[in-house]
Backbone of each chain as ProteinMPNN parsed JSONL, in Angstrom:
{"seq_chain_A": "XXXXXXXXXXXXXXXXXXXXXXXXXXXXXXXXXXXXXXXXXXXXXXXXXXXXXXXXXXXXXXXXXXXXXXXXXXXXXXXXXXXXXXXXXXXXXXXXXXXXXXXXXXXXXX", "coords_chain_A": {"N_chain_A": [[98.792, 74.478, 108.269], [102.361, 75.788, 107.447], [105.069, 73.612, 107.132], [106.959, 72.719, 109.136], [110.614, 74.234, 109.014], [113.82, 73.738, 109.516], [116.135, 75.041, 108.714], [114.937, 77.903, 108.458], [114.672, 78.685, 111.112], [116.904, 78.697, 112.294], [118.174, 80.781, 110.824], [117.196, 82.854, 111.423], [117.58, 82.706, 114.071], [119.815, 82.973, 113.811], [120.412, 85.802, 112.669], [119.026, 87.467, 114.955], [121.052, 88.146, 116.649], [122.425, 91.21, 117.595], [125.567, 91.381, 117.443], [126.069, 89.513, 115.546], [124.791, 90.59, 113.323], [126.571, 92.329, 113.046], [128.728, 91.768, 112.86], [128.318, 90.542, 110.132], [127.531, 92.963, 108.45], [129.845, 94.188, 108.362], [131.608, 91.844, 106.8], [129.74, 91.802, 104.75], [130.899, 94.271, 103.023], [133.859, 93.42, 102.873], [135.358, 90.428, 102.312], [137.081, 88.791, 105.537], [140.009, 88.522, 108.171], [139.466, 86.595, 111.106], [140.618, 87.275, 113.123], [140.745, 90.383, 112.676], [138.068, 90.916, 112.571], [137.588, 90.313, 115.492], [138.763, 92.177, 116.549], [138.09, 94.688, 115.17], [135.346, 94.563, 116.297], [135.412, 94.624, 118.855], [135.28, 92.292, 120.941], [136.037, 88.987, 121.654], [138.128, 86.555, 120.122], [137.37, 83.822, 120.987], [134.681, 84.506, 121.382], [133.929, 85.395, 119.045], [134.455, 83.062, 117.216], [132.447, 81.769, 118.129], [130.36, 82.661, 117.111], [130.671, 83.025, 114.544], [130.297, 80.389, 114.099], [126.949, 79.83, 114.456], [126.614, 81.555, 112.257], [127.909, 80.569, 109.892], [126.422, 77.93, 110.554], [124.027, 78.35, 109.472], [124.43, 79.093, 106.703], [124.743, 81.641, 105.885], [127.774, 83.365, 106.376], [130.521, 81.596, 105.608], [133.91, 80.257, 106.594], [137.186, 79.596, 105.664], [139.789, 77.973, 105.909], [143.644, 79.683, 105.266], [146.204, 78.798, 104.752], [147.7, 79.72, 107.534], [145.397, 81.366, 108.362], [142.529, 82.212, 108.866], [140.003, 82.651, 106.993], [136.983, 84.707, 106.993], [134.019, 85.148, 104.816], [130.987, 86.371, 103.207], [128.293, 84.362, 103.128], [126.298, 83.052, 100.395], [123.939, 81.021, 100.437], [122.253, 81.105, 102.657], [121.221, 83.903, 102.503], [119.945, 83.652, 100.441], [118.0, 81.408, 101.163], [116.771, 83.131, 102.666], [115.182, 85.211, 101.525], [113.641, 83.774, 99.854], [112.061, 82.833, 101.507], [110.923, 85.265, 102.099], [109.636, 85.851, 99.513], [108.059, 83.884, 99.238], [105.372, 83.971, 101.938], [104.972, 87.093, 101.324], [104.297, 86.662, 98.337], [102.066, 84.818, 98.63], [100.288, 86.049, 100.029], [99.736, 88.512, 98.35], [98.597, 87.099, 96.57], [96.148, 86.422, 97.6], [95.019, 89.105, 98.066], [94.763, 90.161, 95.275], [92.846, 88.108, 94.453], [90.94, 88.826, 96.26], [90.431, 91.401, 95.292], [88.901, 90.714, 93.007], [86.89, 88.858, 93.631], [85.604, 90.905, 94.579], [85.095, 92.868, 92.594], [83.465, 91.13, 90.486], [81.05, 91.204, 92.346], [80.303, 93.596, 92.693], [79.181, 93.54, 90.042], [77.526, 92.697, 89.718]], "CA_chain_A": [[100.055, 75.102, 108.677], [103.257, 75.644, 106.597], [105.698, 72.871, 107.062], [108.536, 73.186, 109.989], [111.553, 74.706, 108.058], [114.91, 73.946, 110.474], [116.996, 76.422, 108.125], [114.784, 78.926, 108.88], [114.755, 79.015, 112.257], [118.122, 79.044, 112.207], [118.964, 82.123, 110.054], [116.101, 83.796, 112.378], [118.002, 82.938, 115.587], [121.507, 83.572, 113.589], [119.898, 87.427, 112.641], [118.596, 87.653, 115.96], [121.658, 88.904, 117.758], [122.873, 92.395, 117.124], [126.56, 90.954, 116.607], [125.685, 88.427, 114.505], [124.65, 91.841, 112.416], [127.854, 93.687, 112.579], [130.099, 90.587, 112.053], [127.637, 90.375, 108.304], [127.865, 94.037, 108.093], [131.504, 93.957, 108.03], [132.027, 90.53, 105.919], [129.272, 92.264, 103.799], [132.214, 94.876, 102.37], [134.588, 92.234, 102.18], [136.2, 89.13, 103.975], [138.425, 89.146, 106.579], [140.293, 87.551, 108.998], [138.538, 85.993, 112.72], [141.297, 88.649, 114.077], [140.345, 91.787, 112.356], [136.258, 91.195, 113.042], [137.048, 90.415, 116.753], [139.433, 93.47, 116.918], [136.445, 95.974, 114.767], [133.684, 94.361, 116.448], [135.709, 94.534, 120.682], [134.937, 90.814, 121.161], [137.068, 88.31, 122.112], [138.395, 85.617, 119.587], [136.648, 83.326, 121.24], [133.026, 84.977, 121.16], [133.802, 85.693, 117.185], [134.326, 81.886, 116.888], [130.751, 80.909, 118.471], [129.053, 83.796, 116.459], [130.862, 82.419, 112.95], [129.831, 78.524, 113.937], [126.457, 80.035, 114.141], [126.549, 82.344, 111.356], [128.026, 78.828, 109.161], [125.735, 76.319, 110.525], [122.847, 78.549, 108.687], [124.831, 79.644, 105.296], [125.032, 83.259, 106.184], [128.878, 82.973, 106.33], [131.666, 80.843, 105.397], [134.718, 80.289, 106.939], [138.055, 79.125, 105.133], [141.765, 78.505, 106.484], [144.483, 80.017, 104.002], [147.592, 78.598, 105.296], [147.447, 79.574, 109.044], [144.841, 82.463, 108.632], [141.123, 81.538, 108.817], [138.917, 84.014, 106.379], [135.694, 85.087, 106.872], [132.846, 85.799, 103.902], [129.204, 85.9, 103.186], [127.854, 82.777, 101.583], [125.01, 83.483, 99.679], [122.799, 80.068, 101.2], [121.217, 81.585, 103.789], [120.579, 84.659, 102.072], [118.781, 83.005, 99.157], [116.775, 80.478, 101.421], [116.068, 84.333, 103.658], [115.041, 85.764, 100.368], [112.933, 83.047, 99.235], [110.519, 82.836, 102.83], [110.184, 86.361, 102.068], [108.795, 86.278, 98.443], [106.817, 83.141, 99.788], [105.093, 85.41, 102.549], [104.693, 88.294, 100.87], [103.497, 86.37, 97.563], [100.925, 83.995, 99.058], [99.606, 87.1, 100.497], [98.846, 89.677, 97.454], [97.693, 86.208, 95.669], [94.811, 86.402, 98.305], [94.625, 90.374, 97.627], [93.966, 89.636, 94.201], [91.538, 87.123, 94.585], [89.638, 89.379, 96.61], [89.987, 92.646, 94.355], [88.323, 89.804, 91.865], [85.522, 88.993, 94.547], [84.962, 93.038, 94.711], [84.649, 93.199, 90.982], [82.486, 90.008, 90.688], [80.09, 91.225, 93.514], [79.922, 94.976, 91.939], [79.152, 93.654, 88.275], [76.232, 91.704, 89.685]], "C_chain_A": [[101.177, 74.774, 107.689], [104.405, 74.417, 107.409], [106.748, 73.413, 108.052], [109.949, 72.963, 108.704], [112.876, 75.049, 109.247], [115.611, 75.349, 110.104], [116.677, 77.682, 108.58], [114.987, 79.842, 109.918], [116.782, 79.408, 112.468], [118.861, 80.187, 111.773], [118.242, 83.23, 110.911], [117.353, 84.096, 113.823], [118.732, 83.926, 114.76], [121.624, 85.414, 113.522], [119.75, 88.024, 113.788], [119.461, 88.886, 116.932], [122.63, 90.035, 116.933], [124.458, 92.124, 116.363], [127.135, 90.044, 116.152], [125.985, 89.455, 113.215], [125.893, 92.556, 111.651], [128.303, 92.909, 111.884], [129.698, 90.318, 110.133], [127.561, 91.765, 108.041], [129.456, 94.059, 107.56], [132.07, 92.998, 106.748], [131.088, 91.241, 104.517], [130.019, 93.437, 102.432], [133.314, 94.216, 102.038], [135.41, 91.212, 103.142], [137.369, 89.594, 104.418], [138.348, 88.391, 107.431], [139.029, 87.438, 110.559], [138.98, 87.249, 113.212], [140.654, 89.632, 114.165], [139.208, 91.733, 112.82], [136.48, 91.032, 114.756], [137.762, 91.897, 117.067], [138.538, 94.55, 116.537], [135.449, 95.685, 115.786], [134.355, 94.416, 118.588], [135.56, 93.601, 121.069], [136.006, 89.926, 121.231], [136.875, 87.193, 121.094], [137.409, 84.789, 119.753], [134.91, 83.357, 120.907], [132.966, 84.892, 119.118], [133.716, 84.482, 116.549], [132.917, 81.519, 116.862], [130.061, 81.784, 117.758], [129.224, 83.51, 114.897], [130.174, 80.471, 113.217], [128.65, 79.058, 113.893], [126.115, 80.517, 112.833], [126.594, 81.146, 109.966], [126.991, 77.992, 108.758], [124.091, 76.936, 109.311], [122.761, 79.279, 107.493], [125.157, 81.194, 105.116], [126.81, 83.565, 105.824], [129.805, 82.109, 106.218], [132.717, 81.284, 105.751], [135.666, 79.429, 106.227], [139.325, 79.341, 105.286], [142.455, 78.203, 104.946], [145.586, 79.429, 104.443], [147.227, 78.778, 106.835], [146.395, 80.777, 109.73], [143.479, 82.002, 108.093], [140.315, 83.117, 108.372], [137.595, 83.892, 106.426], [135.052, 85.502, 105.433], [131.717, 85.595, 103.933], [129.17, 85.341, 102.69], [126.123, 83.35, 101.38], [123.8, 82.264, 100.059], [121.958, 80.501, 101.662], [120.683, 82.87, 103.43], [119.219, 84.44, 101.117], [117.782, 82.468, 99.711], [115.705, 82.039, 102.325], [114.509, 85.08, 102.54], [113.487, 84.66, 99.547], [111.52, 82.608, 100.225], [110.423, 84.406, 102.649], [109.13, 86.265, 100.793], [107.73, 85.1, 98.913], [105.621, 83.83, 100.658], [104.216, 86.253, 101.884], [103.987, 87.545, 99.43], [102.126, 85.806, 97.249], [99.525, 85.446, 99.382], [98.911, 88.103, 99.312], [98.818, 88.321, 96.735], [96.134, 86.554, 96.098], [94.414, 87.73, 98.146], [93.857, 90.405, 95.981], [92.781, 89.13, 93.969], [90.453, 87.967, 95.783], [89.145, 90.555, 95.578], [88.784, 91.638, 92.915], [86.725, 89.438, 91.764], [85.227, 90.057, 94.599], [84.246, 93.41, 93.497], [83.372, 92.291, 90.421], [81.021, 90.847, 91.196], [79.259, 92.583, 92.983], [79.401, 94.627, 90.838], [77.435, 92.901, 88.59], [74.737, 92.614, 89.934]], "O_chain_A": [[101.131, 73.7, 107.088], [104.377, 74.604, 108.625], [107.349, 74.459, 107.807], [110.193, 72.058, 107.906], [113.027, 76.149, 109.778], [115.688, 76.375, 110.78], [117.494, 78.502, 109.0], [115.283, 81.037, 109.933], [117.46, 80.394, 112.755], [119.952, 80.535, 112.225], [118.708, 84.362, 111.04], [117.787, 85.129, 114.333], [118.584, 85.148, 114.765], [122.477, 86.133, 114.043], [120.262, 89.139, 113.886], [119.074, 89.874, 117.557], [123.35, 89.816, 115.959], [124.706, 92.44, 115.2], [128.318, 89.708, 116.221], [126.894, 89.364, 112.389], [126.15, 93.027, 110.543], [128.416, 92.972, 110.66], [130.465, 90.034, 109.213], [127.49, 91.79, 106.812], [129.921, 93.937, 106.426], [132.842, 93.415, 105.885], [131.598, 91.241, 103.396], [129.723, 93.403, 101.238], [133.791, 94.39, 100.916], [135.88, 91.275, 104.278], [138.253, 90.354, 104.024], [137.389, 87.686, 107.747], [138.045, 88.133, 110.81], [138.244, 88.144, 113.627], [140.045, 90.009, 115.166], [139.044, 92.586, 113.692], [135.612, 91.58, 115.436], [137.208, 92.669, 117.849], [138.173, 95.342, 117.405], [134.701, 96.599, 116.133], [133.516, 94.209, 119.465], [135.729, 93.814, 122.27], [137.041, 90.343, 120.711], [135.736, 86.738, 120.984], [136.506, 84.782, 118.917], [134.18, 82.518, 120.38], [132.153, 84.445, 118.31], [133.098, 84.428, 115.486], [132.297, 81.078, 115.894], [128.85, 81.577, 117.83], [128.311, 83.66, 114.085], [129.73, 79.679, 112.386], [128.589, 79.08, 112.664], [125.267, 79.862, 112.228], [125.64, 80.894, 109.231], [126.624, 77.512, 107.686], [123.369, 76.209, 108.629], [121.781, 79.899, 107.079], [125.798, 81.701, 104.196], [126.952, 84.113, 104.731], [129.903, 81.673, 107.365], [132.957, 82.469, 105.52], [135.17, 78.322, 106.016], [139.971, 80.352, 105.012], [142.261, 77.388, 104.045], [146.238, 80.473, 104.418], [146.457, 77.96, 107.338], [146.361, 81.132, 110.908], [143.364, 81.473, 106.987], [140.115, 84.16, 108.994], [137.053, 82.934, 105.875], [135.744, 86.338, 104.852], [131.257, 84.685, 104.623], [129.812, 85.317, 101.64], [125.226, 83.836, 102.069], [122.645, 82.673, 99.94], [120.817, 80.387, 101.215], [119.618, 83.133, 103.988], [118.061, 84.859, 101.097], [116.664, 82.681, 99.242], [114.493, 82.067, 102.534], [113.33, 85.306, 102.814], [112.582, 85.08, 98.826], [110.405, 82.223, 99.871], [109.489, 84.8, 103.348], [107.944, 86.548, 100.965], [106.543, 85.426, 98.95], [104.769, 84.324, 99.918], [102.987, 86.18, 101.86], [102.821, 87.933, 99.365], [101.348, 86.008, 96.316], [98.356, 85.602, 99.028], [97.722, 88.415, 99.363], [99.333, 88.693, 95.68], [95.201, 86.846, 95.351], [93.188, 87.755, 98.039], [92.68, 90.629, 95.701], [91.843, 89.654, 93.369], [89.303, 87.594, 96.014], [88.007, 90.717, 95.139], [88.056, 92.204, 92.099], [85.846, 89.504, 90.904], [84.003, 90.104, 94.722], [83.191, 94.029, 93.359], [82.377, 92.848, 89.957], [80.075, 91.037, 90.432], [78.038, 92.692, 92.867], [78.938, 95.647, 90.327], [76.511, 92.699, 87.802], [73.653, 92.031, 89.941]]}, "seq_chain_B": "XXXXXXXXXXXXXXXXXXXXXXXXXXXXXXXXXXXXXXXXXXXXXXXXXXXXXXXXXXXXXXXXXXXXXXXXXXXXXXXXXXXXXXXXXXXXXXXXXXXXXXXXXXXXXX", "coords_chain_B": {"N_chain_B": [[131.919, 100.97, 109.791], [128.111, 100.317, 109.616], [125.097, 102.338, 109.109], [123.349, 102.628, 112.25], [120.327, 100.828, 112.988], [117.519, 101.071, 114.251], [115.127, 100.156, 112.924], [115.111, 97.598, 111.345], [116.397, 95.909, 113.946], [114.509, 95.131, 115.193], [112.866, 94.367, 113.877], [114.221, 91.854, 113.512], [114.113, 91.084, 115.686], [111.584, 90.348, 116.652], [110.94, 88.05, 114.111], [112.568, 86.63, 115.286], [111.114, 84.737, 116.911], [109.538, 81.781, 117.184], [106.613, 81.838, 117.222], [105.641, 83.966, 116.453], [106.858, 84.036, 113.937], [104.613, 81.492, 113.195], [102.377, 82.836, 113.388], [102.633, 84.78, 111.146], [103.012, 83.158, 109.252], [100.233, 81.76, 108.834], [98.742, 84.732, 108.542], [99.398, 85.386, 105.896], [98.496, 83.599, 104.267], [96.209, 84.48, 104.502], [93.996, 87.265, 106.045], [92.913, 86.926, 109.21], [90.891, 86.922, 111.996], [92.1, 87.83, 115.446], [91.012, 85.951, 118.015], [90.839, 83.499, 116.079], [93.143, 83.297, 115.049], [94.493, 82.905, 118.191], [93.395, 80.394, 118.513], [94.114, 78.479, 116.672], [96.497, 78.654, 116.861], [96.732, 77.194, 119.296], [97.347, 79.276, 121.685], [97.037, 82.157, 124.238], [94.537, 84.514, 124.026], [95.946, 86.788, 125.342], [98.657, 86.274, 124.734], [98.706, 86.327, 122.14], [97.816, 88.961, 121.548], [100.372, 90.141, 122.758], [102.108, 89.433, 120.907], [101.445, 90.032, 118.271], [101.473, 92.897, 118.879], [104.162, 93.362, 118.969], [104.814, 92.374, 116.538], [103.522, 94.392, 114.904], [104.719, 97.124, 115.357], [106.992, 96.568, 114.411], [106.489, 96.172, 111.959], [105.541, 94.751, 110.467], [103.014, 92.679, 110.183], [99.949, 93.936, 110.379], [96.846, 95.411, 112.518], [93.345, 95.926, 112.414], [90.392, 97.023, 113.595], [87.234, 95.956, 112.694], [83.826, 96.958, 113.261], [83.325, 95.041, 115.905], [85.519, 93.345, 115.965], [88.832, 92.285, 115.483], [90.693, 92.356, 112.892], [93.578, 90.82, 111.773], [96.193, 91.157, 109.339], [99.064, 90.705, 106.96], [101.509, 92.576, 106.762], [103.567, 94.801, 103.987], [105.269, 96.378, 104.917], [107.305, 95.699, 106.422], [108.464, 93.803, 105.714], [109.315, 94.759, 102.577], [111.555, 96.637, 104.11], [113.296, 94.542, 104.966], [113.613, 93.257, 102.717], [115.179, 95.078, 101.664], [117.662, 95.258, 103.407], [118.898, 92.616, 102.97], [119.335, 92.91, 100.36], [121.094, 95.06, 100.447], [123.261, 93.629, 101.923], [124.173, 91.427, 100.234], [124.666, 92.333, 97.581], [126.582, 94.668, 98.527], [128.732, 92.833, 99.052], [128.741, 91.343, 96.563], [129.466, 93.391, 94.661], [131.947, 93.611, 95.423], [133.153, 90.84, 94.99], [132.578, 91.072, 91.781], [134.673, 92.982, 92.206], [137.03, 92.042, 93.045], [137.188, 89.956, 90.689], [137.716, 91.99, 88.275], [140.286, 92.714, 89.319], [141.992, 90.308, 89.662], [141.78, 89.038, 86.575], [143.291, 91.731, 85.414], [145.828, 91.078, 86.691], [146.772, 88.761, 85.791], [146.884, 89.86, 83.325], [149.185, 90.942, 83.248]], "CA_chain_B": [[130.755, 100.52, 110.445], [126.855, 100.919, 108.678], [124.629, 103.058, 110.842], [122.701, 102.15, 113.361], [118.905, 100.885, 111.991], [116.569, 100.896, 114.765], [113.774, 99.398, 112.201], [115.768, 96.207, 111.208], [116.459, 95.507, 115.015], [113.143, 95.269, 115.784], [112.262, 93.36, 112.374], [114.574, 90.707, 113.236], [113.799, 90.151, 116.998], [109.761, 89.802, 115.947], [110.863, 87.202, 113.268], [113.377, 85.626, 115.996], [110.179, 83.803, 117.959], [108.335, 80.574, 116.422], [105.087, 81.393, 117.377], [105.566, 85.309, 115.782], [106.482, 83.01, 112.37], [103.693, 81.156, 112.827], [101.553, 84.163, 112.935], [102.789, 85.321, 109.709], [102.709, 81.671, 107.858], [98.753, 82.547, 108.474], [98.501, 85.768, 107.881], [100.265, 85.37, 104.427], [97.282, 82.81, 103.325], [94.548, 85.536, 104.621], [93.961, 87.896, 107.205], [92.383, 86.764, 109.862], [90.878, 87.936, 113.219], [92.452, 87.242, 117.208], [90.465, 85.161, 118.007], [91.039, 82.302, 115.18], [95.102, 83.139, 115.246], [94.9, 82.012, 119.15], [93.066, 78.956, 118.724], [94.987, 77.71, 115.94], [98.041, 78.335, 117.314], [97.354, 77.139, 120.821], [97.704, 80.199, 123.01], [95.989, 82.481, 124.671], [94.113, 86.031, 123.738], [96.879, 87.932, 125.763], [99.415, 86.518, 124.386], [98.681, 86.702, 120.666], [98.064, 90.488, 121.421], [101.89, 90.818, 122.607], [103.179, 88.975, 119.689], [100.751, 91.135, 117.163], [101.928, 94.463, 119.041], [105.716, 93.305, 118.414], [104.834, 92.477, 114.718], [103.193, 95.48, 114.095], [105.598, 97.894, 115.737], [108.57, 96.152, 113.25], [105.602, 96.763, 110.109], [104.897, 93.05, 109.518], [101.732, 92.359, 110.595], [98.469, 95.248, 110.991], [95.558, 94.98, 112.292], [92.424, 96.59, 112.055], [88.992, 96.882, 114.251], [85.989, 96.342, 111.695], [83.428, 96.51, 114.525], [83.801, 94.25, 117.798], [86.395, 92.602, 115.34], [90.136, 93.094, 115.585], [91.508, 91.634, 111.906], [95.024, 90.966, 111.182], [96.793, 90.901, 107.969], [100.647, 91.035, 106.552], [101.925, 94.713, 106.188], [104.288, 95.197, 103.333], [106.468, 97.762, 105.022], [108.404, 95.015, 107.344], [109.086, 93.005, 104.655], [110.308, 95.535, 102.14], [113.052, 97.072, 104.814], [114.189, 93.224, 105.493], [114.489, 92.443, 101.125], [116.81, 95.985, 101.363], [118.196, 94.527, 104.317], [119.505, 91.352, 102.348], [119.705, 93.491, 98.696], [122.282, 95.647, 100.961], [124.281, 93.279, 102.482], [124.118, 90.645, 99.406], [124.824, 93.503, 97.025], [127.922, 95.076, 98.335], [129.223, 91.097, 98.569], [128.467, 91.007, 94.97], [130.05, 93.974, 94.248], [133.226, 93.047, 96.0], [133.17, 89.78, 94.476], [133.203, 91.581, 90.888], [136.129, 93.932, 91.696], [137.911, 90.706, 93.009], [137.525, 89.388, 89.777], [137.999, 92.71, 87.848], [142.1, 92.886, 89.824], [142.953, 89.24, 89.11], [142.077, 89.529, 85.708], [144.395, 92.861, 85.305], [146.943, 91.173, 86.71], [146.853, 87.86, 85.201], [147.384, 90.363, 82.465], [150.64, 91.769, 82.926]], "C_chain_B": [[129.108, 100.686, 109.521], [126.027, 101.79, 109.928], [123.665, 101.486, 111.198], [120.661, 101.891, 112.494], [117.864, 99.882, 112.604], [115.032, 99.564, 114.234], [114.081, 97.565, 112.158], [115.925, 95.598, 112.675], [114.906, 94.894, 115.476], [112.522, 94.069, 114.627], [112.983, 92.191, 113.045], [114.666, 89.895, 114.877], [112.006, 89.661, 116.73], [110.213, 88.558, 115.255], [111.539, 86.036, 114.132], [112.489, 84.639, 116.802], [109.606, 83.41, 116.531], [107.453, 81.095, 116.016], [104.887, 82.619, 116.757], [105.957, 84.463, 113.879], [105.286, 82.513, 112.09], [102.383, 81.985, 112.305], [101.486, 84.296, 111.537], [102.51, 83.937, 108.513], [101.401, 81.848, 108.119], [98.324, 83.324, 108.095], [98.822, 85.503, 106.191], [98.778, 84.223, 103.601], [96.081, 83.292, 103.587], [94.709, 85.721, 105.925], [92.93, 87.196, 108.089], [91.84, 87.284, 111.339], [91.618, 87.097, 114.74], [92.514, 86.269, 117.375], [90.947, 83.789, 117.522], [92.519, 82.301, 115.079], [94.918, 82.738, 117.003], [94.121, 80.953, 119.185], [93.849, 77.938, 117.858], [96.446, 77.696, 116.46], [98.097, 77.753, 119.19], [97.205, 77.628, 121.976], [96.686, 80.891, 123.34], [95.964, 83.936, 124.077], [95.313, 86.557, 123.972], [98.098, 87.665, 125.179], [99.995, 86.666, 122.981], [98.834, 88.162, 120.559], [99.293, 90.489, 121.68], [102.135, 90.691, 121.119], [102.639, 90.066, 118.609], [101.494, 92.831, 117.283], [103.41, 94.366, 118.445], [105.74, 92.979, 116.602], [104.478, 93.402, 113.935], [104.289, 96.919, 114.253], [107.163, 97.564, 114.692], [108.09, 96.319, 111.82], [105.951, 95.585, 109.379], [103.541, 92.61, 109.414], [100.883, 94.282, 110.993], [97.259, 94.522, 111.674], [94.642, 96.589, 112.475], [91.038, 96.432, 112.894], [87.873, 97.487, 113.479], [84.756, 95.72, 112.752], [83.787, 96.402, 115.74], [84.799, 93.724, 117.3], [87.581, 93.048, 115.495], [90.399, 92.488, 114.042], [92.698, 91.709, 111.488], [95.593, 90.673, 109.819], [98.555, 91.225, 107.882], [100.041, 92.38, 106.458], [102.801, 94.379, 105.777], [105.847, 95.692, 104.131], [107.798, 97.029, 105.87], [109.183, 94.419, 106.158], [109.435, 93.584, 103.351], [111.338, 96.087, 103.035], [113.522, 95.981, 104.979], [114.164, 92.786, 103.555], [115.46, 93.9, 101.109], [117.96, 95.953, 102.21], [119.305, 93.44, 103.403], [119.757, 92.022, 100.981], [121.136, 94.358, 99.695], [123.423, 94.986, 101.292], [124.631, 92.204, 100.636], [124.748, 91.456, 97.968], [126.263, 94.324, 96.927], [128.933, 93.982, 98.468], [129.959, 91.498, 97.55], [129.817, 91.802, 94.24], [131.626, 93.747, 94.442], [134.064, 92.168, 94.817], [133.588, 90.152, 92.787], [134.623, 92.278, 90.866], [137.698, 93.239, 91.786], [138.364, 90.143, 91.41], [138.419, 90.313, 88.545], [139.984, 92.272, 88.0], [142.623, 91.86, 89.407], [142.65, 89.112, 87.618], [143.073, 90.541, 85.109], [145.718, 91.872, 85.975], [147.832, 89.539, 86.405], [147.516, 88.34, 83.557], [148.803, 90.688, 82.048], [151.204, 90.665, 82.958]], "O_chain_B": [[129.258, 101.428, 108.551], [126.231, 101.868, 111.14], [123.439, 100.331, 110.837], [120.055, 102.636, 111.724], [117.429, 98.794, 112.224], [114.371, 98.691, 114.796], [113.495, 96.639, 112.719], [115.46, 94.459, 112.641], [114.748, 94.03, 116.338], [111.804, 93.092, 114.843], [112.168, 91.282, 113.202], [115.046, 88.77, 115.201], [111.576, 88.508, 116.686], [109.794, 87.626, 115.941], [111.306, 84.842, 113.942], [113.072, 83.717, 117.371], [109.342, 83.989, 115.478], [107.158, 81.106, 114.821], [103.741, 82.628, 116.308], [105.204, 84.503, 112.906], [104.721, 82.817, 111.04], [101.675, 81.873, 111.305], [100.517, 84.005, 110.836], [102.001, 83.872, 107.394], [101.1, 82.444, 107.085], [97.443, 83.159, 107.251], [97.821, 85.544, 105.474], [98.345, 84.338, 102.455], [95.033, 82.825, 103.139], [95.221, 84.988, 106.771], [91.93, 86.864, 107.453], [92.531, 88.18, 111.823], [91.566, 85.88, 114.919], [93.462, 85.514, 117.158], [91.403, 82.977, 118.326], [93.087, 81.21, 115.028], [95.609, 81.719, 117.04], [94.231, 80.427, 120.293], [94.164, 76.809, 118.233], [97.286, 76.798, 116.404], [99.008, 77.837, 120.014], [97.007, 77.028, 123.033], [95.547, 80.588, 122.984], [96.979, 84.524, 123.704], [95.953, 86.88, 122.971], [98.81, 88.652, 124.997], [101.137, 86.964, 122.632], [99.646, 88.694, 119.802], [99.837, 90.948, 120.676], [102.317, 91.607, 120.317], [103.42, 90.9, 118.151], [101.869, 93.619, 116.415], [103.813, 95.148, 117.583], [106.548, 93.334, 115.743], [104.772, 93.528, 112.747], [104.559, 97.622, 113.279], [108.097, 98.323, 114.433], [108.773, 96.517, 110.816], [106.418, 95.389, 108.258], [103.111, 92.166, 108.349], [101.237, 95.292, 111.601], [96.828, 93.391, 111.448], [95.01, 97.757, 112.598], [90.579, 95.311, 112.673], [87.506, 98.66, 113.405], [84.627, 94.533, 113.053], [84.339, 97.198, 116.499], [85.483, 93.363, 118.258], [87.654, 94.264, 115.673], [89.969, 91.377, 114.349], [92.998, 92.676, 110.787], [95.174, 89.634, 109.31], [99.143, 91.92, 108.711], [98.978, 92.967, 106.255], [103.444, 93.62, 106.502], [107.029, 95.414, 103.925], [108.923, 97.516, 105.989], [110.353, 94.628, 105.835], [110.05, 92.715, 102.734], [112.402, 95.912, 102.44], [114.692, 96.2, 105.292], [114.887, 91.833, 103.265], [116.528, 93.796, 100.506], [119.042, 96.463, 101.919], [120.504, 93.708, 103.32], [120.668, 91.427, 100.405], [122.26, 93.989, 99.352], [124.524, 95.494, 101.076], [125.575, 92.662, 99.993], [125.463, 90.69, 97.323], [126.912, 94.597, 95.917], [130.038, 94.21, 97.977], [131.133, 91.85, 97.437], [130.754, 91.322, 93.601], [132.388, 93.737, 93.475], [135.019, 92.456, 94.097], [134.655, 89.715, 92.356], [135.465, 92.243, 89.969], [138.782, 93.456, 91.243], [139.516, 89.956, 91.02], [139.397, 89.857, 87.953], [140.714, 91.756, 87.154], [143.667, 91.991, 88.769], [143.785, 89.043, 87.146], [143.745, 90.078, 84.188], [146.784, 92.211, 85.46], [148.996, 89.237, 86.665], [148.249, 87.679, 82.822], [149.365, 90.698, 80.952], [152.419, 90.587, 82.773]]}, "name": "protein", "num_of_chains": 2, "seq": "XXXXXXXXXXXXXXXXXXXXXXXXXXXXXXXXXXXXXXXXXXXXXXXXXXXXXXXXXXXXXXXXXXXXXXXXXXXXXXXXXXXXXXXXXXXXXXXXXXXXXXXXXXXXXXXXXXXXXXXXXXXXXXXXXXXXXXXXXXXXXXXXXXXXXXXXXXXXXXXXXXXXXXXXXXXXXXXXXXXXXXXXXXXXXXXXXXXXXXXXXXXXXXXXXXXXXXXXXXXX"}
């Protein structure tokens, strides 16, 4: 078995919920305030808080106060580590495709 | 807003359960059949088939009946819409991020 990977799980949940999605849809065009995403997204301050401490705790987003205005952006962390269990995945996998087309060729030549 | 994208929803509640990861951290080192994915992981027949139906319905996981055999393997097609998934959002960032730099340049200029 592959190794328990906290991060992962984490960017899994953080993806998980639809406006998790928007709030990185949105930040994905460009940062903006807590306000503006709870005012686009109908959500209450509050909710936009617990969906950025998520979004944070697993690199997806960063949060940064300017003076008395707290900005939202995407942090590239959690994309990269997302990005990197995919090519893992998906690479391990056509290794073993390979290595059979190899066994096919092998087996035929004999 | 971005639209609406049925496929991705579905991709990222499948990936949101453990034991649907675990799946795939096997699959990804060789297909295997039912059977040998619920003993290694634990569970039972019925409920490997949910998890399989929800992985295949998001186009992560296939399987295949060679025989009495069911065999599962990665499918491609989940995991290309989830790297344009992350090339989309990561992407118009990026782009951002350049035109950011582009404006304060210009006006560092004047």
């Amino acid at each position: 078995m592959k190794k328990k990977d906290p991060t992962i799980d984490r960017i899994f949940h953080a993806l998980g919920d639809p406006t998790r999605r928007a709030i990185l849809d949105r930040l994905s065009r460009a940062p903006t305030t807590v306000t503006r995403l709870a005012e686009a997204l109908g959500v209450t301050l509050t909710a936009i808080g617990q969906h950025l401490q998520i979004l944070e705790d697993s690199g997806l987003a960063r949060t940064e106060k300017l003076g008395r205005v707290r900005t939202c952006s995407i942090h590239h962390a959690g994309f990269d580590h997302l990005e990197a269990w995919i090519r893992d995945h998906r690479s391990a996998w056509e290794k073993r495709l390979d290595r059979l087309g190899e066994l096919l060729a092998e087996s035929e030549g004999q």
